[in-house]
N, C-alpha and C positions, 0 to 999 in steps of 0.2 A: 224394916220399916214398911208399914202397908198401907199405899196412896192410894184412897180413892174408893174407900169402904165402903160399900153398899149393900144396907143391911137384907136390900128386898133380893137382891143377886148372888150375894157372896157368904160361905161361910171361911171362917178364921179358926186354926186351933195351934197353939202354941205350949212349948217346955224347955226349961233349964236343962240340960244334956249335963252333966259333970266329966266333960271332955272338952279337948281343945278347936276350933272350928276344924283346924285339919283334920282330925281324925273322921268329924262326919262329912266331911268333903271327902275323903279315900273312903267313905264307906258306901257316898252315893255314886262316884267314880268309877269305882273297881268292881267290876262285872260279879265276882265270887261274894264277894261281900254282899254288894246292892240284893242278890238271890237269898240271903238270909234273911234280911228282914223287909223285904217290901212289901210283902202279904202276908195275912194274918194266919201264924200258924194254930192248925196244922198243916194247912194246904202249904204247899211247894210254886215257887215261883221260877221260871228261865228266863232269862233274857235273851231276845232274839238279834233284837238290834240295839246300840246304845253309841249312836254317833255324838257324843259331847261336844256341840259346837252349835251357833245358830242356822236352823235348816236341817240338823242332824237327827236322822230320825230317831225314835226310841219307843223299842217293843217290847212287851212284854205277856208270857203265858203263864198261867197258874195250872195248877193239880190239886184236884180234891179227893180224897178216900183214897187215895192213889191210883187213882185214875189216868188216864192219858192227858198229854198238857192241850189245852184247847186257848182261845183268845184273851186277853186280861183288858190291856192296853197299846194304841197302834198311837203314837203321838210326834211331834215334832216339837224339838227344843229352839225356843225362841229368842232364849237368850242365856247368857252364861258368863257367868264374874267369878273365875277362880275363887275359891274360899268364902264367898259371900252371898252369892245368888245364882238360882237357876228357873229359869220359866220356859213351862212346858204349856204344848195345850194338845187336845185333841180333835181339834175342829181343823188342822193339818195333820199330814205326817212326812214322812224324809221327804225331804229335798222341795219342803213347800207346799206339796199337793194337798188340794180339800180334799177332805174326808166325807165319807157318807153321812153320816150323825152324828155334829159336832155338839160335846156335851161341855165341857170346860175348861179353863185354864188355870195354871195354877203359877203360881209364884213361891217359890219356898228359899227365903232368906235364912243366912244363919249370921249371926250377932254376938259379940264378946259382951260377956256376961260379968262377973264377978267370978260366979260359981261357975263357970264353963263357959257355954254355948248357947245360948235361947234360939231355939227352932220354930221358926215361924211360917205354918203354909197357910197359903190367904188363897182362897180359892172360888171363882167365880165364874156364874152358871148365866147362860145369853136370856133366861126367864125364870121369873120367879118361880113357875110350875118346876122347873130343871132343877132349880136350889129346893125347892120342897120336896121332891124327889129322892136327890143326892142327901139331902138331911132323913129324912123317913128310911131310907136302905142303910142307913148306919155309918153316916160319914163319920162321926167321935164317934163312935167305937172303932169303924174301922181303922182310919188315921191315925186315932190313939193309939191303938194297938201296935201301929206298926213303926211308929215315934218309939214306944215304949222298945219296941223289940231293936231297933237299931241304938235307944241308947243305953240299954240291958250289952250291946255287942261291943259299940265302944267304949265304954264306963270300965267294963268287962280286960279291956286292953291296955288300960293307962298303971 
């Protein structure tokens, strides 16, 4: 469910997963998994930190061309409902602390479906210049991508 849509602030992109909410909750969960699809291959993702809890911080570095892994994401999770919800943002990170260049927050529910799962990340930037931004660098492609690629991993399992 996504309260509070603001079309000048936030972008939204959603899909039907043909998997069970568990499956994409153990895939955003589980450190080995979450590294397979959270950035758009072909580049390589590590996860630095991934405290699952509210306050708990969660890092993340990518690898391009194969390259050495450099910065992705430094964020703090704000909240967390086993099997249904997780919001993160990156205007903190572990244990609270502001961040230098707080760009946004996101919300990513997951929902019984019929056909599975419907993935909802609803995502919302503190200015419209930050949401023009974040949409003009390829947010659906890149979220798409990487929606696709996690339910190409679960889909893949059932």
């Amino acid at each position: 469910m996504m309260q509070g849509f603001n079309p000048d602030l936030d972008l939204t992109i959603s899909r039907v997963i043909k998997a069970p909410r568990s499956a994409i909750w153990n895939a955003w969960t589980d450190k080995a998994s979450f590294e397979q699809w959270w950035i758009p291959a072909p580049a390589l993702c590590r996860v630095v930190a991934m405290d699952i809890r509210p306050g708990g911080a969660f890092e993340t570095q990518m690898s391009e061309n194969g390259g050495e892994f450099g910065p992705h994401l430094n964020a703090c999770f704000l909240a967390v409902e086993e099997g249904r919800r997780i919001v993160f943002t990156n205007a903190l990170t572990g244990g609270w602390r502001p961040a230098e260049q707080p760009f946004m927050t996101a919300i990513v529910s997951f929902n019984d479906h019929a056909e599975g799962t419907e993935y909802l990340a609803h995502v919302m930037h503190k200015s419209p210049d930050d949401r023009k931004m974040h949409d003009e660098l390829g947010f659906f492609d890149g979220w798409g991508t990487v929606i696709s690629q996690l339910a190409k991993m679960v889909e893949s399992r059932q």
